[in-house]
TORKOL-4160 file (C-alpha; in steps of 0.2 Angstrom, whole numbers, padded with zeros to 4 digits, m for minus):
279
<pt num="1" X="0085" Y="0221" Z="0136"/>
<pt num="2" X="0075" Y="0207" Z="0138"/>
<pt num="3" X="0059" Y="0207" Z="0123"/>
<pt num="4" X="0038" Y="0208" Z="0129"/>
<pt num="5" X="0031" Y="0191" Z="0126"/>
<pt num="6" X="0015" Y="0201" Z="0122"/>
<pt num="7" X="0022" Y="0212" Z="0111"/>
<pt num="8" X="0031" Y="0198" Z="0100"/>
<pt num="9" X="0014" Y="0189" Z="0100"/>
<pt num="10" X="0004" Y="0202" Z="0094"/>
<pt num="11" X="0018" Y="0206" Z="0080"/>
<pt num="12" X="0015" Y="0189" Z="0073"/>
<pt num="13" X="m0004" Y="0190" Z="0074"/>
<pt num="14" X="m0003" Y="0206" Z="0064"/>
<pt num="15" X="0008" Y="0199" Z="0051"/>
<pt num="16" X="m0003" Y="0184" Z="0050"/>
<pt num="17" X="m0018" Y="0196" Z="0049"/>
<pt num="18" X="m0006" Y="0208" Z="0036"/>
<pt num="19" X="m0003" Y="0189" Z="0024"/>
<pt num="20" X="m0022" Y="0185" Z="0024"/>
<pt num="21" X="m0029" Y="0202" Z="0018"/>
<pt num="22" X="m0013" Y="0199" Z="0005"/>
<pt num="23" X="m0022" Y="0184" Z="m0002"/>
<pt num="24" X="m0040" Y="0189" Z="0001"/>
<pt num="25" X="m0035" Y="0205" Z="m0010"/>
<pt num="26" X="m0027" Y="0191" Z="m0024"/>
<pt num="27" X="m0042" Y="0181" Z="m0024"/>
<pt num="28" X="m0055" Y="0193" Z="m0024"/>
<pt num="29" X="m0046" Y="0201" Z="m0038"/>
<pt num="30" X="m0045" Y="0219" Z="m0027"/>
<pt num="31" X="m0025" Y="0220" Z="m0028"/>
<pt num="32" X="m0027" Y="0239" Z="m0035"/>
<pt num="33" X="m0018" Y="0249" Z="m0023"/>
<pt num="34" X="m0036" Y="0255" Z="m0014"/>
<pt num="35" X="m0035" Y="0251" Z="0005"/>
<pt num="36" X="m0045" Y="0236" Z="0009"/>
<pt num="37" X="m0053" Y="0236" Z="0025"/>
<pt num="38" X="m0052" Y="0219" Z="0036"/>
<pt num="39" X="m0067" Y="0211" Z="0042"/>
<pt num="40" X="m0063" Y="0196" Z="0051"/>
<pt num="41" X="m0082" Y="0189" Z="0050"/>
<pt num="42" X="m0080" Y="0191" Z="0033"/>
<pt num="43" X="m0063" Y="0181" Z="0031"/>
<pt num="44" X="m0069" Y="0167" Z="0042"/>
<pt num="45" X="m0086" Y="0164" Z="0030"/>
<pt num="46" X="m0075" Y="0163" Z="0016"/>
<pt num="47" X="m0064" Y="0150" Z="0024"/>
<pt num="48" X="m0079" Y="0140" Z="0028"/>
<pt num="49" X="m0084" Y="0141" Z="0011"/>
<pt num="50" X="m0068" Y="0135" Z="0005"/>
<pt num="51" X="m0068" Y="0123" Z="0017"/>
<pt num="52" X="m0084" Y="0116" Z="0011"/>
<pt num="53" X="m0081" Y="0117" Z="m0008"/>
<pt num="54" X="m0066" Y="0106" Z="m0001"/>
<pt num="55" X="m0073" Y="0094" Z="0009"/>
<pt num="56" X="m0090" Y="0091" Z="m0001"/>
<pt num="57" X="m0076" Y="0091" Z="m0018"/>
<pt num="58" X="m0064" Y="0077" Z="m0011"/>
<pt num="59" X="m0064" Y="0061" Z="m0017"/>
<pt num="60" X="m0061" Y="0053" Z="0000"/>
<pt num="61" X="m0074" Y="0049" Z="0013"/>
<pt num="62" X="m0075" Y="0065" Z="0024"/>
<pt num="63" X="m0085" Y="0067" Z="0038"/>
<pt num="64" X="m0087" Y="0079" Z="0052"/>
<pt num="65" X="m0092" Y="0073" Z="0068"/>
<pt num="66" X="m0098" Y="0080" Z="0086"/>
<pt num="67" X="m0082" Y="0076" Z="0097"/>
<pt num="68" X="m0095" Y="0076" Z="0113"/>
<pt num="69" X="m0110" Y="0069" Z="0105"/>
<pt num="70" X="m0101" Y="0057" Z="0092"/>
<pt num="71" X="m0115" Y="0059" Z="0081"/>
<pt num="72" X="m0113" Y="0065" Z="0061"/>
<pt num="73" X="m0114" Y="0083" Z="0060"/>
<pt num="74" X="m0110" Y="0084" Z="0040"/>
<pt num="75" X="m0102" Y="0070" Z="0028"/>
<pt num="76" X="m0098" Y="0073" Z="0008"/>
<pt num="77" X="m0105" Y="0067" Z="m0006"/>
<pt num="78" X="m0091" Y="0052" Z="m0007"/>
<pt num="79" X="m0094" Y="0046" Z="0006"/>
<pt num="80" X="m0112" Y="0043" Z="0004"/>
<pt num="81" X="m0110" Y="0035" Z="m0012"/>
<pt num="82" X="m0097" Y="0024" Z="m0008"/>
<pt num="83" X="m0107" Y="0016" Z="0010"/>
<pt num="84" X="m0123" Y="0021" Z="0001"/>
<pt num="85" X="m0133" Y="0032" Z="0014"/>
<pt num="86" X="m0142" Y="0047" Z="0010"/>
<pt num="87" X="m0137" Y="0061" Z="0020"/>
<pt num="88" X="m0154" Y="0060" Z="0030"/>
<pt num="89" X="m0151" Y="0044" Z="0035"/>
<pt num="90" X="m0134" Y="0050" Z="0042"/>
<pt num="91" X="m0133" Y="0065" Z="0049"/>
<pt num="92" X="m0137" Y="0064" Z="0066"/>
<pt num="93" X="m0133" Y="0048" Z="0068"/>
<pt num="94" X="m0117" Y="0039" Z="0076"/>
<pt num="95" X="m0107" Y="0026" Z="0068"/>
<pt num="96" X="m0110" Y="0014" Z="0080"/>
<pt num="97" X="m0131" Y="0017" Z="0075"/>
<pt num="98" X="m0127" Y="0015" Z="0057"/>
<pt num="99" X="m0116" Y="m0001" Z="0061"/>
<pt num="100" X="m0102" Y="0005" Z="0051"/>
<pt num="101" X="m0087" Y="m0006" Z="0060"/>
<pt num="102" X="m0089" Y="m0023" Z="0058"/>
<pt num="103" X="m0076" Y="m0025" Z="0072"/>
<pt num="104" X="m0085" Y="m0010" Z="0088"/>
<pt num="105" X="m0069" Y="m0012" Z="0098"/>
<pt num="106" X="m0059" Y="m0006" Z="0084"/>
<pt num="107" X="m0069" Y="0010" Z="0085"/>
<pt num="108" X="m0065" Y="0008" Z="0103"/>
<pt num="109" X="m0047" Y="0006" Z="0101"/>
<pt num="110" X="m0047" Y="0021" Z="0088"/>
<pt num="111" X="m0055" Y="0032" Z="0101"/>
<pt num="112" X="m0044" Y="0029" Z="0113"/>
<pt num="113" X="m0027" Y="0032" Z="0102"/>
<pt num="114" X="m0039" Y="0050" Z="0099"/>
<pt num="115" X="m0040" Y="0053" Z="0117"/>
<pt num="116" X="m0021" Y="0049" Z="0119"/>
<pt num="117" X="m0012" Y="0060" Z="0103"/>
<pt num="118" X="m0027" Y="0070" Z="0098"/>
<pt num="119" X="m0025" Y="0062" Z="0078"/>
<pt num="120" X="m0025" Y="0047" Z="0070"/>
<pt num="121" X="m0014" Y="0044" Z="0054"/>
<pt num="122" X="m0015" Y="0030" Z="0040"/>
<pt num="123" X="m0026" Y="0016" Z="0050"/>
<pt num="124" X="m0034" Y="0000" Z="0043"/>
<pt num="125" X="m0051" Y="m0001" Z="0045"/>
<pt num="126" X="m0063" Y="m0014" Z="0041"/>
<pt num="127" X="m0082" Y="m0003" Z="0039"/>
<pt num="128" X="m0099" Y="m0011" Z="0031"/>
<pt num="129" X="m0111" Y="m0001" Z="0021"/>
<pt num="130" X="m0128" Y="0000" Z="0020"/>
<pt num="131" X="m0130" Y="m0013" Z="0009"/>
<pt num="132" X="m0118" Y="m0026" Z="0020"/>
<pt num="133" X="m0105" Y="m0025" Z="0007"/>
<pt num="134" X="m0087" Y="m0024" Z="0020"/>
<pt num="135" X="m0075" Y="m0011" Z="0012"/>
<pt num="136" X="m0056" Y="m0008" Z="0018"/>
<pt num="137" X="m0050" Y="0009" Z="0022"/>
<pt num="138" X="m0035" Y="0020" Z="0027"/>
<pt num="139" X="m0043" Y="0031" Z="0042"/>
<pt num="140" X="m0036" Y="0048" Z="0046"/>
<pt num="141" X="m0044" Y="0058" Z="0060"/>
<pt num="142" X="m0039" Y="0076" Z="0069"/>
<pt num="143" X="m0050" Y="0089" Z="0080"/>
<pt num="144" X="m0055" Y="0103" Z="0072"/>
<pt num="145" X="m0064" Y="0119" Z="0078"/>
<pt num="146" X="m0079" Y="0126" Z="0069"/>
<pt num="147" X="m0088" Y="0143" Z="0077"/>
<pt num="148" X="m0082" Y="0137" Z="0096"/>
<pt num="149" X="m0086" Y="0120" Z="0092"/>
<pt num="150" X="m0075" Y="0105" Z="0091"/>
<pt num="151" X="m0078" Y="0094" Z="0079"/>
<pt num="152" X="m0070" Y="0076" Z="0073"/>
<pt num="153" X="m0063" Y="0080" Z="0055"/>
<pt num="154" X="m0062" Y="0059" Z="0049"/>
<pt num="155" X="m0053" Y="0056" Z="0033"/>
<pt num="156" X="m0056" Y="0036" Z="0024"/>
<pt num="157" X="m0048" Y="0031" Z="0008"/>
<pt num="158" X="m0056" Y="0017" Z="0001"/>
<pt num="159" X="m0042" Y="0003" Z="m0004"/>
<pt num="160" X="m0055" Y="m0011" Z="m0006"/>
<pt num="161" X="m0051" Y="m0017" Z="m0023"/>
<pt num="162" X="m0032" Y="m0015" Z="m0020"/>
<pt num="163" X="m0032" Y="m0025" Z="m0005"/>
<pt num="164" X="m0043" Y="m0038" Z="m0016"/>
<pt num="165" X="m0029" Y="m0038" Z="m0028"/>
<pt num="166" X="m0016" Y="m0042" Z="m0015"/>
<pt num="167" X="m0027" Y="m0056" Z="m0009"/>
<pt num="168" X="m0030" Y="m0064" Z="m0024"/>
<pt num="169" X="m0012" Y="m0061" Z="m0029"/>
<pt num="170" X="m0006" Y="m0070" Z="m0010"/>
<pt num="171" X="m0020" Y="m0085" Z="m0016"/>
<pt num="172" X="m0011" Y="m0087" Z="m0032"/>
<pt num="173" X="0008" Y="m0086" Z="m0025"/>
<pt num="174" X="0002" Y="m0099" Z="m0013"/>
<pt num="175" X="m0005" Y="m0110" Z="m0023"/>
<pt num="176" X="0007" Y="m0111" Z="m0037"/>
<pt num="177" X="0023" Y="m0114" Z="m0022"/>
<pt num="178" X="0011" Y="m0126" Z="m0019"/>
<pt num="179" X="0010" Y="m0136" Z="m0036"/>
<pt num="180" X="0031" Y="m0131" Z="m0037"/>
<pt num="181" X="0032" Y="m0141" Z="m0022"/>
<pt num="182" X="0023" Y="m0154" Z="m0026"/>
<pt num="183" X="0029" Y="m0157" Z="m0043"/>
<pt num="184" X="0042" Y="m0170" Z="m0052"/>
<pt num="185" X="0050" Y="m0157" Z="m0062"/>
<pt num="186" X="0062" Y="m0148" Z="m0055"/>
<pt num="187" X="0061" Y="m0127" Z="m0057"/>
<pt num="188" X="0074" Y="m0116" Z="m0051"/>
<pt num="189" X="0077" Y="m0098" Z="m0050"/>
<pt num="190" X="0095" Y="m0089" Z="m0053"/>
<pt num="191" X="0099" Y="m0073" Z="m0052"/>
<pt num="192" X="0111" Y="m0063" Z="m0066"/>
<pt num="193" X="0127" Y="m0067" Z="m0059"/>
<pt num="194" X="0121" Y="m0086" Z="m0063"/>
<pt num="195" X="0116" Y="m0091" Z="m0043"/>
<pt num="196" X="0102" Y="m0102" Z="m0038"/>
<pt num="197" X="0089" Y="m0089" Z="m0027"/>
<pt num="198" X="0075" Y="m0104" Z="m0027"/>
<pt num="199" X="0076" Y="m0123" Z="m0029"/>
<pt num="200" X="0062" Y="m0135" Z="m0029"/>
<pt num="201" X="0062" Y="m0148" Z="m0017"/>
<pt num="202" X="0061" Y="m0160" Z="m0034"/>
<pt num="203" X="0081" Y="m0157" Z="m0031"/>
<pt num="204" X="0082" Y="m0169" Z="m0021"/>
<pt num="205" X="0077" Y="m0184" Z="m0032"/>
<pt num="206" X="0082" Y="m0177" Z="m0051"/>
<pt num="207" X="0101" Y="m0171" Z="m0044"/>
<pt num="208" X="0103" Y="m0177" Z="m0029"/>
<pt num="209" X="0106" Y="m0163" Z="m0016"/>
<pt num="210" X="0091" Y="m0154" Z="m0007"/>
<pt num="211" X="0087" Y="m0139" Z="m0009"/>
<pt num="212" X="0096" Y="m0129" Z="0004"/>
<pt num="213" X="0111" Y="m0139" Z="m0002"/>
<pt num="214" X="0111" Y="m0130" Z="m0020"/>
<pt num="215" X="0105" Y="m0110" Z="m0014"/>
<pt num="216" X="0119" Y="m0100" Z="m0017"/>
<pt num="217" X="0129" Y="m0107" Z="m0029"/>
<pt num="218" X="0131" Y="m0105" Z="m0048"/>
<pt num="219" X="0118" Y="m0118" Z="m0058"/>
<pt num="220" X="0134" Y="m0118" Z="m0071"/>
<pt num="221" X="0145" Y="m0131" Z="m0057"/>
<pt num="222" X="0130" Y="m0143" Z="m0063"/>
<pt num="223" X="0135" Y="m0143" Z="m0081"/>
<pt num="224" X="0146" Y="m0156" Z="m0090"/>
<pt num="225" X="0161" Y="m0148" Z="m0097"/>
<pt num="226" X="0158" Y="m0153" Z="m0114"/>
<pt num="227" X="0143" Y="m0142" Z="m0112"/>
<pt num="228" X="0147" Y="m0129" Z="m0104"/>
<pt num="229" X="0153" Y="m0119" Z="m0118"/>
<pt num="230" X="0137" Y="m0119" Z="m0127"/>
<pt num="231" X="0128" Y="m0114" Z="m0110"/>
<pt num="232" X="0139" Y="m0101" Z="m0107"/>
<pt num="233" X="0134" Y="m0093" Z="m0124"/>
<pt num="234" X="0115" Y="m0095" Z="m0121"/>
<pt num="235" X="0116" Y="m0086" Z="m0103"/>
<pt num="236" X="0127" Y="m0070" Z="m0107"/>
<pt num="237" X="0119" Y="m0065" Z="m0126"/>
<pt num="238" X="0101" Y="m0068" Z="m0121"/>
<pt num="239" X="0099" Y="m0066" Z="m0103"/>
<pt num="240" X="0086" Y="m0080" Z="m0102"/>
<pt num="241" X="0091" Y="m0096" Z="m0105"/>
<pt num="242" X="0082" Y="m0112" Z="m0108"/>
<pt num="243" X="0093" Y="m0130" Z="m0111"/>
<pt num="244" X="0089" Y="m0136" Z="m0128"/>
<pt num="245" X="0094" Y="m0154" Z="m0126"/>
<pt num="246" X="0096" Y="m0154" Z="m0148"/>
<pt num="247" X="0112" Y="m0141" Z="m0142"/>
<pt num="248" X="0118" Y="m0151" Z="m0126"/>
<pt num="249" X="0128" Y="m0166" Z="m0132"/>
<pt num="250" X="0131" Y="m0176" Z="m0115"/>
<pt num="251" X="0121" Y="m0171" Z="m0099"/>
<pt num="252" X="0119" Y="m0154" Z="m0088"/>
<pt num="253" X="0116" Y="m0164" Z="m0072"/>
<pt num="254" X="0127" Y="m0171" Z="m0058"/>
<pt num="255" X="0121" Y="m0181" Z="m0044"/>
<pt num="256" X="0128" Y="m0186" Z="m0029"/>
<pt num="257" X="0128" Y="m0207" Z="m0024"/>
<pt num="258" X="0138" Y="m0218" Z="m0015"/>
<pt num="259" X="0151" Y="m0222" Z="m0026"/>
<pt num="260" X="0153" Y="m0202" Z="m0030"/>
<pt num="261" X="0146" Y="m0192" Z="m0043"/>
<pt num="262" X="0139" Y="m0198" Z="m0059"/>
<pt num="263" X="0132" Y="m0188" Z="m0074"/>
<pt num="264" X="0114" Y="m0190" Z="m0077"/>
<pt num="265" X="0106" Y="m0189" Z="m0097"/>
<pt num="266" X="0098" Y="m0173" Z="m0103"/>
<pt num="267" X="0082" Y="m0182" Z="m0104"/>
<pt num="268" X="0080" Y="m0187" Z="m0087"/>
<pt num="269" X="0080" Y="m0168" Z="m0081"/>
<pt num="270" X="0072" Y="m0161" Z="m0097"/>
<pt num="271" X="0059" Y="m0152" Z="m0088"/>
<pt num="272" X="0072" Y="m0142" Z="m0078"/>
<pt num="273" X="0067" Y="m0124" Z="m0078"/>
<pt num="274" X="0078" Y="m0110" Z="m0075"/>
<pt num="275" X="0072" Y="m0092" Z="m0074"/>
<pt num="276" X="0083" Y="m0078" Z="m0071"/>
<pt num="277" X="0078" Y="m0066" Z="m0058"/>
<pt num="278" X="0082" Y="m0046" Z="m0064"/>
<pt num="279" X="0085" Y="m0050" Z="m0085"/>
């Protein structure tokens, strides 16, 4: 017996119906056993009103926005604050009249992934507030319906200072491989097994071998015998080590010449660094 699509429709429709007075009777307080009678004018203003406390309560930029007319039909109070518009100066208006992308074809290009997928999830924007001041956001868009009205529900979280951090931390990584590269001393990284991770290209002059020539294998095949005990030690009971040379009695160098390989003094490589990655 083959089932009524209609009938198996309306059965979820009044479940549906059945779970929403449930929680309408919970939060108005009215679970008491007295028959409430469903009125669906009713139940839609108080999603609207939640809706609102919502959107007008969220601490991202929200903004509702007429799909055919693009222009602002409501925004919250963040994101006022954070482009610094009043709400007069907004609503009404479209984003490309308030100049908000400093980049219009990326509104374009946003548009058109709408158009095409009908949302828009985690995308870097670039927007400009009243003031000129260029913030950085994580853009999240989707079509909503609001009294036979479809609307553009737009979503930005504003990342300005993190991506600010992460700049000024790429500015400081560059410069200080920068001043490693360029230095006389020679620093290397090893990790807790005791391999080189990083050499500096100072390698090639103090020891000998080039960079490339040391990665991978263990700093300790650069040490002098008579001082390898004593280094040894300092790696395995403190994690970090630093070569004193008061404890290194000979060298803790090799480097390669033509004739082979001879030690080289402590004092000429005194400024060696090593850092171990993960201790």
């Amino acid at each position: 017996m083959k089932s009524n699509p209609k009938k198996a429709d309306l059965l979820v429709e009044l479940r549906s119906a059945e779970t929403r007075i449930a929680e309408l009777e919970a939060a108005l307080g009215m679970a008491t056993g007295v028959p409430l009678v469903f009125d669906e004018r009713q139940s839609r203003s108080q999603e609207e009103a939640l809706f609102s406390k919502v959107f007008q309560a969220s601490p991202s930029q929200m903004a509702l926005t007429d799909a055919q007319t693009g222009k602002y039909a409501e925004v919250n109070e963040t994101f006022l604050r954070t482009l610094g518009f009043t709400r007069a100066e907004v609503v009404g208006k479209t984003a490309s009249e308030l100049n908000l992308f400093v980049d219009p074809d990326q509104r374009t290009v946003l548009l058109g992934k709408m158009s095409q997928q009908g949302y828009l999830r985690n995308e870097n924007v670039l927007v400009r507030t009243r003031s000129g001041e260029l913030r950085y956001g994580i853009f999240t868009a989707e079509y909503v319906e609001i009294e036979q009205r479809r609307y553009l529900l737009t979503v930005m979280d504003d990342v300005t200072e993190r991506r600010q951090t992460e700049e000024a931390l790429k500015q400081s990584e560059a410069q200080y491989h920068a001043m490693i590269a360029n230095a006389k001393d020679m620093v290397v990284i090893v990790d807790g097994q005791g391999l080189f991770k990083f050499v500096s290209p100072a390698s090639s002059h103090i020891m000998g071998y080039s960079p490339e020539e040391l990665l991978g294998h263990d700093f300790r095949e650069t040490i002098h015998p008579d001082d390898l005990r004593v280094v040894n030690e300092s790696f395995v009971h403190r994690g970090r080590w630093r070569a004193r040379r008061a404890k290194l009695s000979k060298s803790v160098s090799f480097t390669k010449m033509a004739i082979g390989v001879c030690w080289k003094p402590w004092v000429q490589v005194c400024s060696m660094t090593q850092r171990f990655a993960g201790w």
